[in-house]
C-alpha positions in Angstrom: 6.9 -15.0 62.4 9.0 -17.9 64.1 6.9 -20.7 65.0 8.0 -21.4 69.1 10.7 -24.5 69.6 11.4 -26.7 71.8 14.6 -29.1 72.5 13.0 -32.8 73.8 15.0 -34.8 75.6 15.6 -38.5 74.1 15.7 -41.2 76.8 17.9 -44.5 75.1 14.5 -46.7 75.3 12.4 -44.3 73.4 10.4 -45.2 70.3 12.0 -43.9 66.8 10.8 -40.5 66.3 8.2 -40.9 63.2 5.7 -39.0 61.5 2.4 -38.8 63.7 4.2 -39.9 67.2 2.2 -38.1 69.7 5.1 -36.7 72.1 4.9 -35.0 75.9 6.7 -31.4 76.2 6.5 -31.3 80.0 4.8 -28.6 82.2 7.5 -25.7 81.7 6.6 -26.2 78.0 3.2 -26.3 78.8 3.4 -23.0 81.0 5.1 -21.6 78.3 2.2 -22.7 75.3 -0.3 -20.9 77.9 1.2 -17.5 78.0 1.1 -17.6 74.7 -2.2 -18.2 74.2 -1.8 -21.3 71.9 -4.5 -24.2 71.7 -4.6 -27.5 70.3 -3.7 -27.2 66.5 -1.4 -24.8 66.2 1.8 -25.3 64.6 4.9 -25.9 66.6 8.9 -26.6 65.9 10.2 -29.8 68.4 14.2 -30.8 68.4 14.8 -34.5 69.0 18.3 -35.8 69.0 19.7 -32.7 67.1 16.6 -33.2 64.1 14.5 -30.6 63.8 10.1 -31.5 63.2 7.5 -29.5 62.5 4.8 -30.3 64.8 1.0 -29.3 65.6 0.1 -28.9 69.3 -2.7 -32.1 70.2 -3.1 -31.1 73.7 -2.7 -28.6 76.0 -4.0 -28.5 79.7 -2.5 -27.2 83.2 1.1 -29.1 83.8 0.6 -30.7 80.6 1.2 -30.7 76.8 1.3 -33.4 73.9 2.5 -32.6 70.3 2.3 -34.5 67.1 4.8 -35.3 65.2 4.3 -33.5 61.3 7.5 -34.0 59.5 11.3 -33.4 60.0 13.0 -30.6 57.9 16.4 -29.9 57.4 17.8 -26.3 58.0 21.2 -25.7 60.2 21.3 -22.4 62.4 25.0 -23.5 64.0 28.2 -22.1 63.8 30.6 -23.1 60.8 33.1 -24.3 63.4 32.8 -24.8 67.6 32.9 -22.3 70.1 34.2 -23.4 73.0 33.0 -20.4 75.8 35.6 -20.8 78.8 34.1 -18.7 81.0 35.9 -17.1 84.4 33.8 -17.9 87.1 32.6 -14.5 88.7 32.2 -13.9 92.3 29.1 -12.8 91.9 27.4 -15.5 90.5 24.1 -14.1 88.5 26.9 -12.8 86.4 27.2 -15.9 84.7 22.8 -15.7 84.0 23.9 -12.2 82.2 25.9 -13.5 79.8 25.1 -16.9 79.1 21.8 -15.8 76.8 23.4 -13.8 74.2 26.6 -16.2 74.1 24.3 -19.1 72.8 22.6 -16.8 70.5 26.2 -16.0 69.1 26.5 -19.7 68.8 28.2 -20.9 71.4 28.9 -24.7 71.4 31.0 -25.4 74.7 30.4 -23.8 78.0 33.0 -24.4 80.7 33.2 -22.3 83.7 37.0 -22.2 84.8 38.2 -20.8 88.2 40.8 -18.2 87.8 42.8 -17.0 91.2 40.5 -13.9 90.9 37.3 -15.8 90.6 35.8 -16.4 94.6 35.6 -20.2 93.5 32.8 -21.6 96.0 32.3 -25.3 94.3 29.0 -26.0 96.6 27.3 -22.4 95.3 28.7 -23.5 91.8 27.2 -26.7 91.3 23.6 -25.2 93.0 23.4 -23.4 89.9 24.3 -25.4 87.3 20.9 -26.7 86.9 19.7 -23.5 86.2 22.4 -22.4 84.0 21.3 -25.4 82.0 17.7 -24.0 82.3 18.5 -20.5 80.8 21.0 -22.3 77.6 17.9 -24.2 76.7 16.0 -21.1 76.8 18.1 -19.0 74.9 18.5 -21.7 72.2 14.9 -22.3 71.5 14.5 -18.6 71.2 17.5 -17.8 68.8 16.5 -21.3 67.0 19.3 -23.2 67.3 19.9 -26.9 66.1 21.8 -28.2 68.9 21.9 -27.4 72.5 25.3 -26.3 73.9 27.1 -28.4 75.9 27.3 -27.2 80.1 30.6 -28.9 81.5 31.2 -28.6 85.7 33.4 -26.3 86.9 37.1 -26.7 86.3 40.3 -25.0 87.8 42.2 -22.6 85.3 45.1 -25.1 85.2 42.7 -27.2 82.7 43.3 -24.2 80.3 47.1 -24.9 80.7 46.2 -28.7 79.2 43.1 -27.5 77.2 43.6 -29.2 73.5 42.1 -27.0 70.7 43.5 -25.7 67.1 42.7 -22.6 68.0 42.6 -20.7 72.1 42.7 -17.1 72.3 42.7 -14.9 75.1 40.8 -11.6 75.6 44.0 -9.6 77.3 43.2 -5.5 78.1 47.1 -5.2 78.7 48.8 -4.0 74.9 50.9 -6.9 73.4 51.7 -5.6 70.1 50.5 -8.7 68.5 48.2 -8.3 65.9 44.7 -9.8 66.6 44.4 -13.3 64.9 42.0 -14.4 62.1 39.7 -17.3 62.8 40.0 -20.3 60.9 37.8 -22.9 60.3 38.2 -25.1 63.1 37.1 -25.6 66.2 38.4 -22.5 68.8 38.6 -22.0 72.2 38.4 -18.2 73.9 38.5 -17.2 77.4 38.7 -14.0 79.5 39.3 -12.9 83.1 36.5 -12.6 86.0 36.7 -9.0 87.7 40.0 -8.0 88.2 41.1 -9.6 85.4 44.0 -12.0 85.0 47.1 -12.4 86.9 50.2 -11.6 85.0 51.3 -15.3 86.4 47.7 -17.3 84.2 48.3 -14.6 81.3 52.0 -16.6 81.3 51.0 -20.1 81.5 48.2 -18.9 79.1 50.7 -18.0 76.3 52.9 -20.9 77.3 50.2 -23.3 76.6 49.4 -21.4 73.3 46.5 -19.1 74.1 46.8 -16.0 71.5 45.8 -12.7 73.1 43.2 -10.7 71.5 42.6 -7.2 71.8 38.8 -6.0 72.0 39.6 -2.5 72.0 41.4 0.7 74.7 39.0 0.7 76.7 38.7 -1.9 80.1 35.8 -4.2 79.7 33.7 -5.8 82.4 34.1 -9.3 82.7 30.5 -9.7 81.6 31.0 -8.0 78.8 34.4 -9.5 77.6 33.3 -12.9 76.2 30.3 -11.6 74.3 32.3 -8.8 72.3 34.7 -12.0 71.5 32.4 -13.8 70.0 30.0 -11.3 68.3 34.0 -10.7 66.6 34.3 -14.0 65.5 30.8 -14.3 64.1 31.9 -11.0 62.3 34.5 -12.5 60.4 33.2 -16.0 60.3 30.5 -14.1 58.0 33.2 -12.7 55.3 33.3 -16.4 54.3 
């Protein structure tokens, strides 16, 4: 059985992380120890600065949780290469809490909403939940284990695809090309698809102007929430061949 983990933030003034340092976890951690019935002693997994510790829990009360420091261990749970997750904004919002969970369990590296033509943009209900999107990533990436957390960027128009700057872009496109899908490689790659109602003929141009590949994900339409995670399950697919 996994032992629970926690990502710590690491103000610029704090003390050198050492064996024995006696750390807080905060009260969401502390809410989270209590439902699972753990008491002082028990062994824990802490990430500070991208290092993985073990740790043993040295106090736990209501709001409040220390742990010790035990030792730090090497292991590496990311990706081979980045994922950069360019994710239509949806007009319904909570769309975004659907998907977000499994695409950092696939290993997402990079999340960037973008704001198609199809997308509803409202930038004041977008930037209310950013702090919770950032909520849910760290969630999902202390329970899948991952090293690092994934980076949440602000919302950006699609013309930032356009000038986006990656070896690799690809495009989940439902309309038949007769391209062949592409084959990751290892370096970093970008991949994006369209909110609901998909993308205008006039992005899927500039798209393929600017170097996005299309990909195909199979005959049938997917929903926009499904889209992205089907991309990268694939590329995790063939990352896994190597």
């Amino acid at each position: 059985m996994s032992l629970p983990r926690f990502f710590l933030d690491t103000p610029l003034d704090a003390a050198p992380a050492t064996e024995n340092l006696v750390v807080p976890l905060g009260a969401e951690a502390a809410q989270h120890l209590r439902a699972l019935r753990l008491r002082p002693g028990a062994a824990l997994e802490l990430v500070l600065g991208g290092q993985p510790w073990t740790a043993d829990l040295a106090e736990l009360d209501r709001g409040r949780a220390l742990a010790r420091l035990v030792a730090p261990f090497h292991e590496d749970r990311e990706s081979p290469i980045p994922l950069q997750a360019c994710l239509p904004l949806t007009a319904q919002l909570s769309l975004f809490d659907e998907w977000l969970p499994p695409l950092v369990e696939l290993g997402a590296t990079l999340i960037q909403p973008v704001a198609y033509a199809r997308s509803e943009f409202d930038a004041a209900k977008t930037t209310a939940r950013m702090e919770r999107w950032a909520r849910i990533i760290q969630s999902a990436a202390e329970q899948s284990h991952r090293s690092r957390l994934p980076e949440l960027r602000p919302a950006v128009p699609f013309r930032a695809l356009v000038a986006w700057e990656c070896p690799q872009k690809w495009v989940a496109y439902e309309v038949a090309t007769g391209q062949a899908n592409p084959a990751p490689r290892r370096e970093s790659l970008a991949f994006t698809s369209g909110p609901e109602g998909g993308i205008t003929d006039d992005e899927f141009t500039a798209l393929s102007a600017a170097g996005w590949q299309p990909v195909s994900l199979g005959r049938s339409i997917l929903r926009a929430v499904t889209a992205p995670v089907a991309l990268l399950g694939a590329v995790q697919f063939e990352l896994g061949r190597g």
